[in-house]
ZAZA-316965 format. One line per field, with one value per residue (C-alpha): x negated, z, y negated; residue in three letters; residue number from 0. Coordinates in nm, 4 decimals. Layout:
BEGIN
X = (X, ...)
Z = (Z, ...)
Y = (Y, ...)
code = (ALA, ...)
pos = (NUM, ...)
//
This chain:
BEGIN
X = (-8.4742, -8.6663, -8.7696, -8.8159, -8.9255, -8.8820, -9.1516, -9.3693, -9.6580, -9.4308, -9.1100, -8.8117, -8.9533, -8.5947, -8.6351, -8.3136, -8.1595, -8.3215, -8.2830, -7.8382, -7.8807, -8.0653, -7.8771, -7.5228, -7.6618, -7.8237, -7.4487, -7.2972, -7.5462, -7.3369, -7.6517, -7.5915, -7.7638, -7.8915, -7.9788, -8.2065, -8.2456, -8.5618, -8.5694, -8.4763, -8.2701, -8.0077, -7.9312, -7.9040, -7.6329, -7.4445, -7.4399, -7.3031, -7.0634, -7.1921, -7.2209, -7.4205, -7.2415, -7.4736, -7.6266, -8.0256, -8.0022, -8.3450, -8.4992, -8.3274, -8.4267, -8.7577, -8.7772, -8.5849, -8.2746, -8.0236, -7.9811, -7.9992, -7.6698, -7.5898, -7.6722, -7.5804, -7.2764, -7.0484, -6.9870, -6.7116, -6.8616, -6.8475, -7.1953, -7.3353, -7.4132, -7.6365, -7.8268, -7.7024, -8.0346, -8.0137, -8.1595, -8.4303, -8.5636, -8.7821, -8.9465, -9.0377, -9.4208, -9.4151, -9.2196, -9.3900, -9.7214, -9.6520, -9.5278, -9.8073, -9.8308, -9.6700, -9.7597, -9.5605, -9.2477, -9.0470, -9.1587, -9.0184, -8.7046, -8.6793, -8.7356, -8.4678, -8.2682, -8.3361, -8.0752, -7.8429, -7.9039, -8.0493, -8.1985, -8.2814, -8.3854, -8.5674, -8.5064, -8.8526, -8.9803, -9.2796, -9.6197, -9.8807, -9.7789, -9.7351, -9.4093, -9.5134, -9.7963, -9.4968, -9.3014, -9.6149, -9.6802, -9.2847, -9.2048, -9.2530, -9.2652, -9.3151, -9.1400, -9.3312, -9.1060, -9.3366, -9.2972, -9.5327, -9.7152, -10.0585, -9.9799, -9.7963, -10.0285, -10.2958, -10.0582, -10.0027, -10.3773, -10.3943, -10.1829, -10.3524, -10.6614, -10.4914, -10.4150, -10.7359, -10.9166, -10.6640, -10.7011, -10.3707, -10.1923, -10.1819, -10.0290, -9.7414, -9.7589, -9.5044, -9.4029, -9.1518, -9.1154, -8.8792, -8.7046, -8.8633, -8.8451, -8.9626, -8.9569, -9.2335, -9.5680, -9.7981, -9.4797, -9.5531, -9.9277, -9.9407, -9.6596, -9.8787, -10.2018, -10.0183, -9.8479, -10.2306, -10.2560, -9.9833, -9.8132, -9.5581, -9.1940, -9.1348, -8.8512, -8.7693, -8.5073, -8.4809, -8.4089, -8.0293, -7.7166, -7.5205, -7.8132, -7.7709, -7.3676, -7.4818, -7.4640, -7.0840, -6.9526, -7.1426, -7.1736, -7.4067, -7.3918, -7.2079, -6.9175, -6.8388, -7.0088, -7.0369, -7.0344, -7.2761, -7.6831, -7.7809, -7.5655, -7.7282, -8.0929, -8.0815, -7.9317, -8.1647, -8.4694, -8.2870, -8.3149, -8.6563, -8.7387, -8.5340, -8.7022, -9.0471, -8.9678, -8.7629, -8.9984)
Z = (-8.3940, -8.0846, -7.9270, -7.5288, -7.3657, -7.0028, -6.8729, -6.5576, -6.5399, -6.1518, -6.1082, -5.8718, -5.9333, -6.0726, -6.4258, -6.5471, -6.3250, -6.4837, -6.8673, -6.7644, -6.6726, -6.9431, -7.1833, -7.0937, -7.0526, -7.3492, -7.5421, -7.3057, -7.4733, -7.7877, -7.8947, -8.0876, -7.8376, -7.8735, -7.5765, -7.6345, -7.3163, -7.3647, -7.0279, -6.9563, -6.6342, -6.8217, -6.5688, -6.8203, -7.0109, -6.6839, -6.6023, -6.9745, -6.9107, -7.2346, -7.3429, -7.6448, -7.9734, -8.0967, -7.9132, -7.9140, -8.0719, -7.9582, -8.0939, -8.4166, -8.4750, -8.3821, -8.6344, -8.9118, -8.8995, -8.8461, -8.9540, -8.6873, -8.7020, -8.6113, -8.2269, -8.1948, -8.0206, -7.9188, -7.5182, -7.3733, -7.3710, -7.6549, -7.8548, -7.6827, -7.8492, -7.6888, -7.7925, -7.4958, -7.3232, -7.3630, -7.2277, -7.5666, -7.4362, -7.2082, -7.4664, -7.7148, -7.6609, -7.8019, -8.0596, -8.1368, -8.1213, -8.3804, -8.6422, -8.8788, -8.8238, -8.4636, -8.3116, -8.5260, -8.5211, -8.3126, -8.4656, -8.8267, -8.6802, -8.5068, -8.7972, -8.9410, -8.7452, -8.8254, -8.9478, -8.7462, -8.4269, -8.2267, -7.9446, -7.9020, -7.4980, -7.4074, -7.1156, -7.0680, -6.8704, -6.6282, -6.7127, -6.9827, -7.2913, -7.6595, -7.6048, -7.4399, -7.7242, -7.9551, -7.7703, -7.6780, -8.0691, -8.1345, -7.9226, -7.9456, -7.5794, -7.2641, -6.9779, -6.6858, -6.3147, -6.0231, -5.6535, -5.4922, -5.2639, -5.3003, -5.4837, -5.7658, -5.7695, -5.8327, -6.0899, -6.2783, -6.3199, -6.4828, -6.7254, -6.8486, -6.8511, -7.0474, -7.3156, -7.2841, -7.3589, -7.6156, -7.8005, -7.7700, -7.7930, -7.4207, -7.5259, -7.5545, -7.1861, -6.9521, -6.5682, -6.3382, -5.9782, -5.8199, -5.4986, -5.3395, -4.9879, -4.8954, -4.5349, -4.5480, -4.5876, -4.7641, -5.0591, -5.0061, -5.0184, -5.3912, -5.5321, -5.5048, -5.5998, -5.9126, -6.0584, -6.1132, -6.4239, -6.5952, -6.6946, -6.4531, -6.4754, -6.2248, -6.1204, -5.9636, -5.8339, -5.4591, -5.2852, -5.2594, -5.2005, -5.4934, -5.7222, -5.5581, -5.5896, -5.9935, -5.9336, -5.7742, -6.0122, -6.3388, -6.4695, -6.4416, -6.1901, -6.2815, -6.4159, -6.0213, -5.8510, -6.1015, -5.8067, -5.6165, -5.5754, -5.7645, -6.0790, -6.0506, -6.0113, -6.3026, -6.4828, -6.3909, -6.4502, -6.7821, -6.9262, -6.8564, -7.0382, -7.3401, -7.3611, -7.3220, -7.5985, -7.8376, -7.8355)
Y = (-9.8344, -9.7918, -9.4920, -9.4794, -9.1518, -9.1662, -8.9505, -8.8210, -8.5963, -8.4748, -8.4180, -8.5954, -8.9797, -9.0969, -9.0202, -8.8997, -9.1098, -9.4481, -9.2175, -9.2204, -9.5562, -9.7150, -9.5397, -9.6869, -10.0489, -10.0151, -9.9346, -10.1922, -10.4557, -10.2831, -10.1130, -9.7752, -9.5614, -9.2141, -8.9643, -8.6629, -8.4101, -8.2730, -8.1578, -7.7256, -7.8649, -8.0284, -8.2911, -8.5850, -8.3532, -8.2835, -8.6664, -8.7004, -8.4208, -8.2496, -7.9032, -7.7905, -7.7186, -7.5204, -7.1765, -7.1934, -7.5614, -7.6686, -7.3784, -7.3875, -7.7732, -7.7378, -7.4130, -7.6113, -7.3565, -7.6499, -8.0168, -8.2426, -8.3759, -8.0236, -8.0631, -8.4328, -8.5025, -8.7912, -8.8735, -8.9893, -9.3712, -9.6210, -9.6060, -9.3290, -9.0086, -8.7083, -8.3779, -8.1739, -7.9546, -7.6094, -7.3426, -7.2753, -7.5760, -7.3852, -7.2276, -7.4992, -7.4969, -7.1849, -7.2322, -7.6050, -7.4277, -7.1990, -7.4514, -7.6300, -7.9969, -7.9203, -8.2584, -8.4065, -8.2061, -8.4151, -8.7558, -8.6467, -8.5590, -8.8932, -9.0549, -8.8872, -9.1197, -9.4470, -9.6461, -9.4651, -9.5488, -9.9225, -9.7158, -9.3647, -9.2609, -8.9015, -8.7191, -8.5168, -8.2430, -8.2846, -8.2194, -8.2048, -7.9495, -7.9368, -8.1266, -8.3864, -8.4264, -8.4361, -8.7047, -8.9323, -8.9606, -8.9757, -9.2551, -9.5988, -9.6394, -9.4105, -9.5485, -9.3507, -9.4681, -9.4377, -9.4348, -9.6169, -9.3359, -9.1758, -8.9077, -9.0421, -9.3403, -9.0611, -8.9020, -9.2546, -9.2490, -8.8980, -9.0108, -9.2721, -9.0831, -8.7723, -9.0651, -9.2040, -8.8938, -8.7490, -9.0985, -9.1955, -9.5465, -9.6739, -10.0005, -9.7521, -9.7079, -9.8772, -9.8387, -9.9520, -9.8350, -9.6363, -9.5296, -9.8513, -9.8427, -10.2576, -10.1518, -9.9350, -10.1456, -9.9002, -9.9187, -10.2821, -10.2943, -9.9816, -10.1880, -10.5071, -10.3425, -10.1854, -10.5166, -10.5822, -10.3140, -10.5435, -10.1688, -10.2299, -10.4080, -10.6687, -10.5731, -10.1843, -9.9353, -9.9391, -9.5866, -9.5770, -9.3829, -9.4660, -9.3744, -8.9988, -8.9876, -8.9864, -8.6258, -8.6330, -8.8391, -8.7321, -9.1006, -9.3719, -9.5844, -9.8851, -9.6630, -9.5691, -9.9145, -10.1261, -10.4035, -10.2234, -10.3264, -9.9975, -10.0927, -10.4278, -10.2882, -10.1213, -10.3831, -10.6149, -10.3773, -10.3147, -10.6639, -10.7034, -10.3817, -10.4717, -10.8099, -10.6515, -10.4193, -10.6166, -10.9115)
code = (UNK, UNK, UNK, UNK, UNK, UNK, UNK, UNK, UNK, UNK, UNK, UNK, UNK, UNK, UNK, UNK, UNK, UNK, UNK, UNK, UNK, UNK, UNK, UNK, UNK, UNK, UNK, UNK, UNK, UNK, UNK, UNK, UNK, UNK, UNK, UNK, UNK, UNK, UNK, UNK, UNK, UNK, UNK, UNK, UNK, UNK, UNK, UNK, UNK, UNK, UNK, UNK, UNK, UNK, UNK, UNK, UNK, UNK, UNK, UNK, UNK, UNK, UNK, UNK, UNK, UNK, UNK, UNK, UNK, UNK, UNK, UNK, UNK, UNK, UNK, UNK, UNK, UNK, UNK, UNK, UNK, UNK, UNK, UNK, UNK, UNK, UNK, UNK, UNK, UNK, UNK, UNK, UNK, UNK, UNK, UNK, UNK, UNK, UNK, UNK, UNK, UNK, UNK, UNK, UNK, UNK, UNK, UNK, UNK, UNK, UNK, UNK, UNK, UNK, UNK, UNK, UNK, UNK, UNK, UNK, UNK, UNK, UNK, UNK, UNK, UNK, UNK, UNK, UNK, UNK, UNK, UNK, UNK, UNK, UNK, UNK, UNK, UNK, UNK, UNK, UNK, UNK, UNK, UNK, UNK, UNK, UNK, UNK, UNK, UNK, UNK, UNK, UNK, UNK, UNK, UNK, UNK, UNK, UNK, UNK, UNK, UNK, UNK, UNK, UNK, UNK, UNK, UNK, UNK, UNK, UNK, UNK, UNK, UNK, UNK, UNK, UNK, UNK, UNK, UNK, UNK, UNK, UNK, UNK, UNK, UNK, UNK, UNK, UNK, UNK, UNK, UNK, UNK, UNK, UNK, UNK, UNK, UNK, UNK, UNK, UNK, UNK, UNK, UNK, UNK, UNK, UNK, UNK, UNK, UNK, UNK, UNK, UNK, UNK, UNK, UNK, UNK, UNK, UNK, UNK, UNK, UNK, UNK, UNK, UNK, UNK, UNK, UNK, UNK, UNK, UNK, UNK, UNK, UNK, UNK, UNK, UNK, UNK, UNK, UNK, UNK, UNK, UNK, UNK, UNK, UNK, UNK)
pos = (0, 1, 2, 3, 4, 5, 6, 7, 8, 9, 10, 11, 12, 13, 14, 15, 16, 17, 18, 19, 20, 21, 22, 23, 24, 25, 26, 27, 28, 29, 30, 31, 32, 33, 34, 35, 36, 37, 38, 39, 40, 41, 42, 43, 44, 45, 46, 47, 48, 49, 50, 51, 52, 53, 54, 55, 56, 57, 58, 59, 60, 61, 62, 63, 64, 65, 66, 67, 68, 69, 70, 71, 72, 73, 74, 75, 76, 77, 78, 79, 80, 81, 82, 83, 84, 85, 86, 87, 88, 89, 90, 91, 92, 93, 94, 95, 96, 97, 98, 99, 100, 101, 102, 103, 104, 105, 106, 107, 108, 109, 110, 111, 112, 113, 114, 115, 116, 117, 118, 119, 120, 121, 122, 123, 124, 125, 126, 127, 128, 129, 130, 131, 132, 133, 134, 135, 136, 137, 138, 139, 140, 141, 142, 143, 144, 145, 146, 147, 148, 149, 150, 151, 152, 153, 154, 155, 156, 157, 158, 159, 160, 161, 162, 163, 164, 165, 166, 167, 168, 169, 170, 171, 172, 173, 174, 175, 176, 177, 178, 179, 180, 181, 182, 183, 184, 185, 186, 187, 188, 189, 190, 191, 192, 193, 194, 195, 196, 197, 198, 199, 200, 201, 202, 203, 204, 205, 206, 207, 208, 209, 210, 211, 212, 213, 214, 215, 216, 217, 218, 219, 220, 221, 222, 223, 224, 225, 226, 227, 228, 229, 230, 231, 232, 233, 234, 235, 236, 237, 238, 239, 240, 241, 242, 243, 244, 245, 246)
//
């Protein structure tokens, strides 16, 4: 089993997007897939068209009220299951903080897991916080999508500092880049200076409509245009990850 957190110290980079994605090519490569929405927003659960079973399930995981299986549902796609975000989410730093061993918390429910499931993908919420602690030790690899500008070049490099200086295991550390626009030269010129760091995917998501209608049609992409160049973007981007991964 192989955990991937998608992840981003800022917000609106294409995370959940790529997370949705990922997930679905991941069970079309008939890989049991599991999606976790970490994030408060919910947006990966809307895409999925899921609702939480359980009132207050994040909290009640986290505190060991429920069994995991308890918040795990199926979706309406073959070999995709998802924990539906709720709205305890937004309080889990508190309630991860309070609990002995907390940095671990999420990797021992993980692990819980294995056997069950080829692929598990996490949906995560900006920023640095007790959480993220718990998912950077949890997964097995952060997938961090970047657009190439100033500022999240600047933000790419305070991530790898925070693991550098917490001690954690960079090697876990992967990139791609994301709402790519080629016509604009400084995208260009970070994109170039980037593939240097070898953290970054060759091949990236362009910024395009039919990776914004997501939100109309509540699916992934190639559900609604499976001919079109986003569905083949990500599916390209897609194989090179799982080949990186899985070798």
């Amino acid at each position: 089993m192989v955990t991937i957190a998608l992840y981003n110290l800022k917000g609106g980079v294409g995370k959940t997007a790529s997370c949705v994605n990922f997930a679905w090519l991941a069970a079309q490569d008939g890989y049991k897939t599991l999606l976790w929405d970490l994030d408060p927003q919910g947006s990966t659960t809307f895409y999925y068209q899921a609702k939480p079973r359980v009132k207050g399930g994040m909290k009640k995981l986290m505190s060991k009220e429920i069994a995991l299986e308890e918040v795990i549902m199926a979706t309406d796609y073959e070999n995709i299951d998802i924990i539906p975000a709720d709205i305890s989410a937004r309080n889990l730093d508190i309630i991860l903080g309070d609990l002995k061993s907390s940095k671990k918390r999420l990797k021992s429910i993980i692990q819980e897991l294995e056997g069950e499931y080829d692929f598990v993908f996490i949906d995560c919420p900006p920023g640095f916080s007790v959480l993220s602690e718990n998912i950077f030790i949890a997964a097995d690899i952060i997938l961090m999508p970047t657009i190439p500008t100033t500022l999240s070049v600047r933000t790419y490099q305070i991530v790898k500092d925070y693991f550098e200086e917490r001690e954690l295991d960079l090697s876990k550390m992967m990139c791609f880049f994301t709402m790519v626009d080629r016509r604009k030269s400084m995208h260009q010129d970070i994109m170039e200076e980037l593939y240097k760091d070898n953290r970054f995917f060759w091949n990236f998501i362009p910024y395009l409509s039919d990776v914004e209608k997501m939100g109309i049609h509540q699916a992934p992409v190639a559900v609604f245009a499976r001919s079109s160049y986003a569905a083949q973007c990500y599916s390209d981007l897609w194989q090179e990850i799982k080949e990186g991964v899985l070798e």
